[in-house]
C-alpha positions in Angstrom: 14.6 14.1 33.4 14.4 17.7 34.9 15.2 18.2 38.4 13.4 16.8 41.6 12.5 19.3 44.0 10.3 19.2 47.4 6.9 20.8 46.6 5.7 23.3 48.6 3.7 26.9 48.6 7.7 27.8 49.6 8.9 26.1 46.8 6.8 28.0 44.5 7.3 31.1 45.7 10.9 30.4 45.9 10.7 29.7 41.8 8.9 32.9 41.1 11.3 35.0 43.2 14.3 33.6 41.3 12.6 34.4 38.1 11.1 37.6 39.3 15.1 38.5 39.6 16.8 36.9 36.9 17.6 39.8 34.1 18.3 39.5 30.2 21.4 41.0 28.6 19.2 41.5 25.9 16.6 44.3 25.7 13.8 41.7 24.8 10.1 42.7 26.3 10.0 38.8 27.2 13.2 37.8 29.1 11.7 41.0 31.7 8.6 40.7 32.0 8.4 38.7 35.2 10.5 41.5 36.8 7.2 43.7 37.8 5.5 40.6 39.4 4.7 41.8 42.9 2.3 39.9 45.8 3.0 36.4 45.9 1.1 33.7 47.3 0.8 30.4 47.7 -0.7 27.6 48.6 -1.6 24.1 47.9 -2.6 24.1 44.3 -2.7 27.8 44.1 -0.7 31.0 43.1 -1.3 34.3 43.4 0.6 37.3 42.3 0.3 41.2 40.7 1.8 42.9 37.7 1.3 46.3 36.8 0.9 47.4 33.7 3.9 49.2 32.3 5.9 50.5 29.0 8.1 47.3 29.7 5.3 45.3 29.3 2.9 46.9 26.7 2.2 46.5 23.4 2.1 49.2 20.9 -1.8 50.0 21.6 -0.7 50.9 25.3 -2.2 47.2 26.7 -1.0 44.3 27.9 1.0 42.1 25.7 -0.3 38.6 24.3 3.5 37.7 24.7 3.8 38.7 28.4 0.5 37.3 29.4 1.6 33.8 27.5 4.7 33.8 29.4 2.5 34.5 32.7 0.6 32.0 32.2 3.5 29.3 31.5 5.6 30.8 34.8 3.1 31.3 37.6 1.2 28.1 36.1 4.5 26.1 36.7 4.6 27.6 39.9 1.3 26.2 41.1 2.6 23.2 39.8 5.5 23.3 42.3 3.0 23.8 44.8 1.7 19.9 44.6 4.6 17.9 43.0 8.6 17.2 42.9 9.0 18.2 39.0 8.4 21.0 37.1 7.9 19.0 34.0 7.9 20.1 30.0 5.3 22.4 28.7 3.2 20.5 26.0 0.6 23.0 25.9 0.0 26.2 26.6 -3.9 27.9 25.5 -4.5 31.8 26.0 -8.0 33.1 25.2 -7.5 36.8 25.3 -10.5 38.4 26.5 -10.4 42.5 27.7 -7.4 44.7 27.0 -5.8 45.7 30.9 -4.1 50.0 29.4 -0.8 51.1 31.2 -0.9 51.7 34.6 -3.5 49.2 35.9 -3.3 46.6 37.8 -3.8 42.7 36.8 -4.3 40.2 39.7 -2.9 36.3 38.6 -4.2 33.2 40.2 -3.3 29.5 39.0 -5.2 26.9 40.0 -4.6 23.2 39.6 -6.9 21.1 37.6 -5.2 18.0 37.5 -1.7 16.5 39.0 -1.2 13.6 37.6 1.9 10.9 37.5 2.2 12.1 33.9 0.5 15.0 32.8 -0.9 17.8 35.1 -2.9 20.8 34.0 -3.4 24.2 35.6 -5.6 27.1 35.0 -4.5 31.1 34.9 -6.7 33.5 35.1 -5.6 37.3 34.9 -8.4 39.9 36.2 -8.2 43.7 35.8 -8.2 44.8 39.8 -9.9 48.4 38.6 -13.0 46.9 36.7 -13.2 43.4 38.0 -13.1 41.9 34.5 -11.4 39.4 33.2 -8.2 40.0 30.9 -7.6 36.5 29.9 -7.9 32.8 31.0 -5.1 30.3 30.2 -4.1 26.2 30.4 -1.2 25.1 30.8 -0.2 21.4 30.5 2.9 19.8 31.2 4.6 16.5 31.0 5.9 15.8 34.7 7.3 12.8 34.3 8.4 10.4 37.2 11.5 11.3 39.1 14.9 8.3 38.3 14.1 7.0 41.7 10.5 6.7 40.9 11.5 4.7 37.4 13.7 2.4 39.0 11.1 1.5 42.1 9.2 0.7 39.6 11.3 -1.5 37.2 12.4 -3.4 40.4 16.6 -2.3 39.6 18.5 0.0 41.8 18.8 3.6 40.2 21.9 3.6 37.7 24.6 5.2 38.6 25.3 6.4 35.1 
């Protein structure tokens, strides 16, 4: 099971700071991309954040890359996540509907939004918006397994928590 945590707006901005810091030893556009994420909110069920658009972050057309706006969607949607429940869970799907290029040097606005927080399954929506035109860049969903904690399992089952 993955770890329990206490969930909270703090929590998930505590989670995006740690990942907003966290550098590769690799040179790979994906290990860095949270790096430029600036603005965070949150609040229960929500997340809000900013990324400009840079060279770190572009494809070769000077836009936005899928890639970084996948991983954008799985990070700051597990982060809304940790907003309204103790586990980050396991990503078992992730949908990105690409829908207006956001060129170098603008500015993308990020909310997630919870749909559903479940006991097994929650789903959360991302929505990145081009702050100079107002239109949307993309829309994604991100679902994820969260499980119930050991202590949850074992209330359950009527037996004390292993100790194994």
């Amino acid at each position: 099971m993955n770890k329990t945590i206490q969930p909270s707006p703090r929590a998930a901005i505590d989670f995006l700071r740690y990942l907003t810091t966290q550098q590769s030893t690799t040179r790979d556009i994906f290990d860095n991309v949270l790096s430029g994420i600036t603005n965070l909110k949150a609040s229960h069920g929500k997340v809000q954040c900013s990324l400009q658009v840079t060279a770190d972050v572009a494809n070769r057309y000077g836009g936005l890359h899928g890639g970084c706006i996948a991983t954008i969607v799985d990070t700051v949607g597990t982060a809304a996540m940790v907003t309204m429940q103790e586990r980050s869970g396991v990503s078992t799907h992730i949908a990105v509907d690409y829908l207006a290029p956001s060129p170098l040097g603008t500015w993308v606005d990020v909310e997630a939004h919870m749909i559903k927080a479940g006991r097994s399954v929650s789903l959360v929506r991302v929505t990145l918006t081009n702050r100079d035109t107002g239109k949307v860049v993309a829309v994604g969903t991100h679902q994820k397994f969260v499980g119930r904690s050991d202590d949850q399992l074992a209330a359950e089952m009527g037996q004390p928590r292993s100790k194994l």
